[in-house]
N, CA, C and O atoms as a MOPAC input file, in Angstrom:
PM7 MOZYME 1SCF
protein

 N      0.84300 1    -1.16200 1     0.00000 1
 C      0.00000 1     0.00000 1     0.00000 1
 C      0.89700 1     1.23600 1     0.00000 1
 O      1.91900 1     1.27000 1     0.68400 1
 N      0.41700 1     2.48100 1    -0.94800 1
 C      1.29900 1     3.15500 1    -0.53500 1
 C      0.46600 1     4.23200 1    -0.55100 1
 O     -0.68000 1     4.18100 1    -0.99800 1
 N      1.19700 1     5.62800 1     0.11200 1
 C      0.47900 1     7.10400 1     0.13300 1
 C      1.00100 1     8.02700 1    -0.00600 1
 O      2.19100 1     7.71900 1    -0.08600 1
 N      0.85900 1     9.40800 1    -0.12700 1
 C      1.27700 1    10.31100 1    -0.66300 1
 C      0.19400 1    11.48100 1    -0.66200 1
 O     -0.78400 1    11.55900 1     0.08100 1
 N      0.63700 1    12.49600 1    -1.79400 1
 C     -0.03300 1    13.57700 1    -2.43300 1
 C      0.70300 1    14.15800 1    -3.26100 1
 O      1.87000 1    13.82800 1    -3.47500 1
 N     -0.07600 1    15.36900 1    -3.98800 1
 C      0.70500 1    15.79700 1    -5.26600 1
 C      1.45100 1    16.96100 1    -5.33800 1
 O      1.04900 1    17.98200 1    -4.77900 1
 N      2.36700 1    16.93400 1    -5.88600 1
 C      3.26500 1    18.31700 1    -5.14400 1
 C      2.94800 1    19.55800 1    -6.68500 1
 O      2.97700 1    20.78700 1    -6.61900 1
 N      2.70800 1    18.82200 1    -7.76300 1
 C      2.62600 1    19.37000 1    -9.36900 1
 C      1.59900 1    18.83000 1   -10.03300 1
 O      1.41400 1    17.62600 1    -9.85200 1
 N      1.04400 1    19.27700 1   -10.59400 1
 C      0.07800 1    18.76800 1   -11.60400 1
 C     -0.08300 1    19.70200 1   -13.00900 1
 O     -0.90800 1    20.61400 1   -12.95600 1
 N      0.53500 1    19.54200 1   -14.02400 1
 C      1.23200 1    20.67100 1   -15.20200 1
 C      0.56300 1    19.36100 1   -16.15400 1
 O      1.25300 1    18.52100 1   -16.73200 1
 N     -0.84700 1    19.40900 1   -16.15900 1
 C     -1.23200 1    18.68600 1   -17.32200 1
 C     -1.72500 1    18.93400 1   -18.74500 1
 O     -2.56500 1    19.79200 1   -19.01500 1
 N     -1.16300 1    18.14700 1   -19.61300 1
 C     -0.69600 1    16.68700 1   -19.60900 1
 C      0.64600 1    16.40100 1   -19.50800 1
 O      0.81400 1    15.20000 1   -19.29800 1
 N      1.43000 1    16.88500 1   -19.56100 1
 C      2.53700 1    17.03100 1   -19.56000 1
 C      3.39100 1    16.06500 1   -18.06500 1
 O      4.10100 1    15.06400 1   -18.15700 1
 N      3.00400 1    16.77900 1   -16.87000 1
 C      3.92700 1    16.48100 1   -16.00800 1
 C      3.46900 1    16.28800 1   -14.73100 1
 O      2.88300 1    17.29700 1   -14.33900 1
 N      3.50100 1    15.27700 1   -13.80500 1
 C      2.97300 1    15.34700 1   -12.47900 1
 C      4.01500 1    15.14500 1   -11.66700 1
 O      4.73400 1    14.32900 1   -12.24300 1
 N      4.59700 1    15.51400 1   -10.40500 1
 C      5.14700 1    15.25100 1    -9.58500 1
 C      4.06200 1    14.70500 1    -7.86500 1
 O      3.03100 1    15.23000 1    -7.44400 1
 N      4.70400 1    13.73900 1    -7.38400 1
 C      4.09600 1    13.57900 1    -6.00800 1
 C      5.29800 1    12.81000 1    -5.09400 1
 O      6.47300 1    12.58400 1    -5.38400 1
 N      4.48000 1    12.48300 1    -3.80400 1
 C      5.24300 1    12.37600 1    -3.30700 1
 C      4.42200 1    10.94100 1    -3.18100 1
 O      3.25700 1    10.75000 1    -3.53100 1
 N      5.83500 1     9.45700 1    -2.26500 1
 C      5.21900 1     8.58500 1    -2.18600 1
 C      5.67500 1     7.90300 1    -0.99700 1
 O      6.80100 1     8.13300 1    -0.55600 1
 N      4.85900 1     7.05200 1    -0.42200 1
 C      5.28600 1     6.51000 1     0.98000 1
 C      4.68600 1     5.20500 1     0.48600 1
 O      3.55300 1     5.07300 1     0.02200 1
 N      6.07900 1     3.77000 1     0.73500 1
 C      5.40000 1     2.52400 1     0.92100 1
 C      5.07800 1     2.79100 1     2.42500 1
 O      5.61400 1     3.50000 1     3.27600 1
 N      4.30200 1     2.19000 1     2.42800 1
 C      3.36400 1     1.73900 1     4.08000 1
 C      4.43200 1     1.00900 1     5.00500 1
 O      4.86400 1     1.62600 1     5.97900 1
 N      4.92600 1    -0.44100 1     4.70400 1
 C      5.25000 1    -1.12500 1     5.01100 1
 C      7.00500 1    -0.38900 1     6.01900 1
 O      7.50400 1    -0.73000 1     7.09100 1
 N      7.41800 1     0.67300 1     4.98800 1
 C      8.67600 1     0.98000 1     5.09100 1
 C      8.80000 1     2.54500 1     5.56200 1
 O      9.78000 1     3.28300 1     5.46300 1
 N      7.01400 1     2.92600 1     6.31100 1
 C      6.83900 1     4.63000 1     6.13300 1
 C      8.20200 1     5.49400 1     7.15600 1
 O      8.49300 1     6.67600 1     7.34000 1
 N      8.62200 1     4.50600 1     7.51500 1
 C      9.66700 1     5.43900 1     8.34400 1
 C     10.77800 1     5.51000 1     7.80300 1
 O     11.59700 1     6.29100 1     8.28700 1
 N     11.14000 1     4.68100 1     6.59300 1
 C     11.90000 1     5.36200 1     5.72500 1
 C     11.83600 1     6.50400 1     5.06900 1
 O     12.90900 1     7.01700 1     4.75200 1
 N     10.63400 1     7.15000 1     4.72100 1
 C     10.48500 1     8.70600 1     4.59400 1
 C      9.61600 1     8.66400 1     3.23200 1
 O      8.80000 1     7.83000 1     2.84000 1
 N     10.05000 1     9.77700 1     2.69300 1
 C      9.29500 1     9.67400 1     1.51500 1
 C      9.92600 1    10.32000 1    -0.26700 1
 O     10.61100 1    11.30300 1    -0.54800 1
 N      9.42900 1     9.45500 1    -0.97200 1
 C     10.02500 1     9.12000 1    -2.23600 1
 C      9.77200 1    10.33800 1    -2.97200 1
 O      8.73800 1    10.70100 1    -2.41000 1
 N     10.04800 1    11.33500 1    -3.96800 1
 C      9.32200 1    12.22000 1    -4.54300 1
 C      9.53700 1    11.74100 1    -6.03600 1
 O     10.49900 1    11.71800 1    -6.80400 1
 N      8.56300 1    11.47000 1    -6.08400 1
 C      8.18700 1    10.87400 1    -8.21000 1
 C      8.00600 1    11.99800 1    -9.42000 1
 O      6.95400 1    12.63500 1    -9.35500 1
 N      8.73800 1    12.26000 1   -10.31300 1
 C      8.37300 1    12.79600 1   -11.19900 1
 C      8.29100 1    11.94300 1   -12.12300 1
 O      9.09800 1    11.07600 1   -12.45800 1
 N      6.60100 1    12.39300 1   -12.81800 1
 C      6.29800 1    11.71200 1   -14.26700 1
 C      6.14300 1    12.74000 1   -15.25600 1
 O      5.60100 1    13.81400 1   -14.99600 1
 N      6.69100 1    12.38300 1   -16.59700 1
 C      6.69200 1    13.29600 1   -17.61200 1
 C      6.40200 1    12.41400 1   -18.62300 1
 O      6.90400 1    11.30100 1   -18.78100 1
 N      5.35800 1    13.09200 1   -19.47400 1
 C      4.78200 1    12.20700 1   -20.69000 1
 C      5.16100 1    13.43500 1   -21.80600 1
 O      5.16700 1    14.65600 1   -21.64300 1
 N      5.43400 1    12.72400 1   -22.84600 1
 C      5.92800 1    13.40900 1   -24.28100 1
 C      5.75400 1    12.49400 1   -25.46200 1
 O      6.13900 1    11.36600 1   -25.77100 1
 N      4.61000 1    13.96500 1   -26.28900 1
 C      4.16000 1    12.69200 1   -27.46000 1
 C      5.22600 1    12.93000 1   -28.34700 1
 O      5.93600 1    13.85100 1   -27.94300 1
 N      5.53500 1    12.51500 1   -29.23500 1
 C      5.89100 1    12.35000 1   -30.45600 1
 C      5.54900 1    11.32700 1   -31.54400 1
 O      5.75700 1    10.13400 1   -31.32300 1
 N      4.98200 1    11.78200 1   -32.83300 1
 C      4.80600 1    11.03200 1   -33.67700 1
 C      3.59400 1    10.16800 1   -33.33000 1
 O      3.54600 1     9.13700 1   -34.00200 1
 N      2.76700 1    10.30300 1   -32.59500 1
 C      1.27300 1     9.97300 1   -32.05300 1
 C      1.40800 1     8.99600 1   -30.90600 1
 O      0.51900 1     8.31100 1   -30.40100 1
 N      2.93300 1     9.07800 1   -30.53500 1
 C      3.27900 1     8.05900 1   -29.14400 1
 C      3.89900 1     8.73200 1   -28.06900 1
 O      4.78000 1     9.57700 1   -27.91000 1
 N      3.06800 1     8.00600 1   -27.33800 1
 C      3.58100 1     9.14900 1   -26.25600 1
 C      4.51300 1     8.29300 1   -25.00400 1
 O      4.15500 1     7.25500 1   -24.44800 1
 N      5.71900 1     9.01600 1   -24.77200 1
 C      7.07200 1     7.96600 1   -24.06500 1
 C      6.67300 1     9.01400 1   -22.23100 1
 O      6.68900 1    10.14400 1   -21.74400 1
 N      6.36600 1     7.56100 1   -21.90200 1
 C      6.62500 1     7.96700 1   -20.16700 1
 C      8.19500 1     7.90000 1   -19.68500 1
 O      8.97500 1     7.01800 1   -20.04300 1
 N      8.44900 1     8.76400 1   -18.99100 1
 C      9.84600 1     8.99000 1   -18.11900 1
 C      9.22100 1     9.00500 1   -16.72000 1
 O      8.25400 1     9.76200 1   -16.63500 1
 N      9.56100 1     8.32300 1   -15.57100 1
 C      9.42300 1     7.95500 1   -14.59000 1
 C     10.71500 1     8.37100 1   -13.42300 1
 O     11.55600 1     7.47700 1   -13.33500 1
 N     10.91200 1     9.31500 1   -12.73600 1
 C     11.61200 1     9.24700 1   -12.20300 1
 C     11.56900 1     9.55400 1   -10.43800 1
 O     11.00300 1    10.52000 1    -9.92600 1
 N     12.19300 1     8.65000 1    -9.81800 1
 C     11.99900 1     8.37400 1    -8.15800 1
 C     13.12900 1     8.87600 1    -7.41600 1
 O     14.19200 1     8.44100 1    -7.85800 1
 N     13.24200 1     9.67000 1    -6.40900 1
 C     14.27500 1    10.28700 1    -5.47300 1
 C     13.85300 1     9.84700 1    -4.36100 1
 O     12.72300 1     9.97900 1    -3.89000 1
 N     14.79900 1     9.28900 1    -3.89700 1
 C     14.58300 1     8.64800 1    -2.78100 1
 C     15.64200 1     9.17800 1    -1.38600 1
 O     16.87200 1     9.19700 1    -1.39000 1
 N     14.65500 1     9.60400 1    -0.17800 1
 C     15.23300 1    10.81900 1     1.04200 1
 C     16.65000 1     9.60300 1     1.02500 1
 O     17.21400 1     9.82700 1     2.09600 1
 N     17.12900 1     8.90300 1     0.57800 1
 C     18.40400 1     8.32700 1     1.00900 1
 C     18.74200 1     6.85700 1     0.47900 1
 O     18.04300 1     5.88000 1     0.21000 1
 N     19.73600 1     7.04800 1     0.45300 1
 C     20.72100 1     5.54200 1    -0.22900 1
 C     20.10300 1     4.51300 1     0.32100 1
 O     19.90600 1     3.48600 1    -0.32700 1
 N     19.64600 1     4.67800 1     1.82000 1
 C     19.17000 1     3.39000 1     3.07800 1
 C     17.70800 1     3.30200 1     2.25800 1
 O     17.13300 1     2.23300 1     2.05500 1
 N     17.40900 1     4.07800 1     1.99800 1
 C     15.60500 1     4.10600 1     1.31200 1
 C     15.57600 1     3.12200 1     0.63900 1
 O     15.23300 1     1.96900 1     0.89900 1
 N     16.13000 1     3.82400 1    -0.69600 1
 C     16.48000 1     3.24200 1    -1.90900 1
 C     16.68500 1     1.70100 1    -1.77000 1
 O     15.88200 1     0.95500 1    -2.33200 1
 N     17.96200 1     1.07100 1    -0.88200 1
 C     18.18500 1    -0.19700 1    -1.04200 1
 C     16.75900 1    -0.88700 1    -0.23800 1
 O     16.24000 1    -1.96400 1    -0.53200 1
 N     16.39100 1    -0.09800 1     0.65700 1
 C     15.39800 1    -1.27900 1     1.09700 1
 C     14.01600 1    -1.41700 1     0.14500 1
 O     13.19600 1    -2.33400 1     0.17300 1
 N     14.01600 1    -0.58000 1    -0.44800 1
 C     12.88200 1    -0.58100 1    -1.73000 1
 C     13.37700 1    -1.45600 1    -2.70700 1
 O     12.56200 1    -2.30000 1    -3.08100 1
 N     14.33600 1    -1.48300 1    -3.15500 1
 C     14.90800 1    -2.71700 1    -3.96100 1
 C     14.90800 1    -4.20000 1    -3.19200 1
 O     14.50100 1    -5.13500 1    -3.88100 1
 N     15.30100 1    -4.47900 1    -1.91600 1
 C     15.38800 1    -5.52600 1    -1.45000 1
 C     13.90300 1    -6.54500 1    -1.01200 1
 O     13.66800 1    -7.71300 1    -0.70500 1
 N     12.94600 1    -4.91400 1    -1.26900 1
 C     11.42900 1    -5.12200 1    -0.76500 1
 C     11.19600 1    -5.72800 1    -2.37700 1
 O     10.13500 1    -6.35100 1    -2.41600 1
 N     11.86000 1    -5.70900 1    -3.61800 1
 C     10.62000 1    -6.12800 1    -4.54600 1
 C     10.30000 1    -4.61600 1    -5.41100 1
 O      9.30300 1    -4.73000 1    -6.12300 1
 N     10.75600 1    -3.66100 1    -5.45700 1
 C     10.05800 1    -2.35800 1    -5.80200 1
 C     10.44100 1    -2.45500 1    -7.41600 1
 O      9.86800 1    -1.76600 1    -8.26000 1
 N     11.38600 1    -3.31200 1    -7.69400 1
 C     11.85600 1    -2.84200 1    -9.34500 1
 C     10.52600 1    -4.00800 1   -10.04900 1
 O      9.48500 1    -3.78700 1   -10.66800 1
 N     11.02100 1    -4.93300 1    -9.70400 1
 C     10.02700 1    -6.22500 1   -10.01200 1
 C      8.34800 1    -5.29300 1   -10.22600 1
 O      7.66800 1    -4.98200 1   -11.20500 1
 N      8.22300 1    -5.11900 1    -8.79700 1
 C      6.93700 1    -4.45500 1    -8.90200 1
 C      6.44800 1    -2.79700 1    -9.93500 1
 O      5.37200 1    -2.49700 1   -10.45400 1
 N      7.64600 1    -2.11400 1    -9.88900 1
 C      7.19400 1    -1.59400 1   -11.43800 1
 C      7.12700 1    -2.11100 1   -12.54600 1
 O      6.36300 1    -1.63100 1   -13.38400 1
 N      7.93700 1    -3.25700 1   -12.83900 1
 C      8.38300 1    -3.93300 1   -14.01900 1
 C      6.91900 1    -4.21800 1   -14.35400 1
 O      6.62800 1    -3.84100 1   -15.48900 1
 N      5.78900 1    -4.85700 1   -13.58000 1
 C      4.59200 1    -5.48700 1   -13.60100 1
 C      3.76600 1    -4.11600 1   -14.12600 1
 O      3.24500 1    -3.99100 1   -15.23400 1
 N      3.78100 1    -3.09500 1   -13.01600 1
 C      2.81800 1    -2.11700 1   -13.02300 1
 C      2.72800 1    -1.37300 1   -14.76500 1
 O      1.72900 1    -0.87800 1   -15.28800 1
 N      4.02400 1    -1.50400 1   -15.32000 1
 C      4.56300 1    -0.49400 1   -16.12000 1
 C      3.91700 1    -1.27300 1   -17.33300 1
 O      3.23200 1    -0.76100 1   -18.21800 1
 N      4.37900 1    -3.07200 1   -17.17100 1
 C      3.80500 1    -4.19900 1   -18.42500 1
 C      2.36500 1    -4.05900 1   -18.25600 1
 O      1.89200 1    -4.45700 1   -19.32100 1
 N      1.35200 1    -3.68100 1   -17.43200 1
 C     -0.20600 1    -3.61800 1   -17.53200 1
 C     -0.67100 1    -2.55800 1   -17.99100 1
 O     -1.75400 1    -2.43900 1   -18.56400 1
 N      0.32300 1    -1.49800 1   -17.71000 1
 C     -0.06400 1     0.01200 1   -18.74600 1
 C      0.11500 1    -0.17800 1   -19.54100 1
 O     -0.80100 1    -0.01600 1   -20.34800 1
 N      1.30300 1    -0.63600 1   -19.99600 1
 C      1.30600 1    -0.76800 1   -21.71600 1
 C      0.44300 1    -1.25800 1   -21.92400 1
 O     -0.40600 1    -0.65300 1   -22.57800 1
 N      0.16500 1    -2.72600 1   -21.45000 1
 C     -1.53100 1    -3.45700 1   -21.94700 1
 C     -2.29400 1    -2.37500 1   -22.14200 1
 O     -2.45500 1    -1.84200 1   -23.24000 1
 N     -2.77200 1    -2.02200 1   -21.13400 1
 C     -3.71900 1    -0.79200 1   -21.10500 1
 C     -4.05600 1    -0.02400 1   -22.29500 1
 O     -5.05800 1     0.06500 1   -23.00400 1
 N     -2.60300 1     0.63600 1   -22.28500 1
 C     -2.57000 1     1.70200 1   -23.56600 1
 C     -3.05000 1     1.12800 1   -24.75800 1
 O     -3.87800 1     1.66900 1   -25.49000 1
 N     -2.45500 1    -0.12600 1   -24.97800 1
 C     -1.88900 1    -1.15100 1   -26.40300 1
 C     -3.59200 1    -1.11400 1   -26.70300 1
 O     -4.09200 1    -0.91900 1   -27.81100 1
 N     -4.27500 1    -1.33200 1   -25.54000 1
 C     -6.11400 1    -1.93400 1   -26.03400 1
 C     -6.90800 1    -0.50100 1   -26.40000 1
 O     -7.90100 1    -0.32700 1   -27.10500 1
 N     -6.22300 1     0.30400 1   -25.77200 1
 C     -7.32600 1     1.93600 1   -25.86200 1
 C     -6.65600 1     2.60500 1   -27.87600 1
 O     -6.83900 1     3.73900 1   -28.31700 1
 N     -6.12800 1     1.75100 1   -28.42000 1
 C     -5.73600 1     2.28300 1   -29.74300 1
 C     -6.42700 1     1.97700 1   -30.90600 1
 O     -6.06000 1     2.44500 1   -31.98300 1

């Protein structure tokens, strides 16, 4: 589970927020920037995560966090791939 709120919202273009796994909330909190850019009628997500510290970071990796975008990221594409 995770939580947060939004620090940007520059749409369509760009959202920033902030993010807290549950499990790990006292590790602090993650700040996400997403940026979407069409070109050529496709539009490329950039995803990027800052994490309050190196200690964060590894325990989000050791938790499963890459795996678990890897999934999140393969069902959007589904997503997208069916809305065309």
């Amino acid at each position: 589970m995770f939580s947060g709120h939004y620090l940007e919202v520059d749409a369509p273009s760009r959202l920033v927020l902030t993010q807290v796994y549950e499990r790990m909330a006292d590790a602090g909190e993650a700040v996400v920037t997403v940026i979407f850019e069409e070109s050529q009628g496709t539009t490329r997500l950039t995803l990027h995560q800052l994490f309050p510290s190196r200690e964060a970071l590894e325990g989000a990796l050791a938790n499963g966090m890459e795996a678990g975008m890897r999934v999140t990221l393969d069902q959007l594409d589904t997503l997208a791939a069916s809305m065309r």
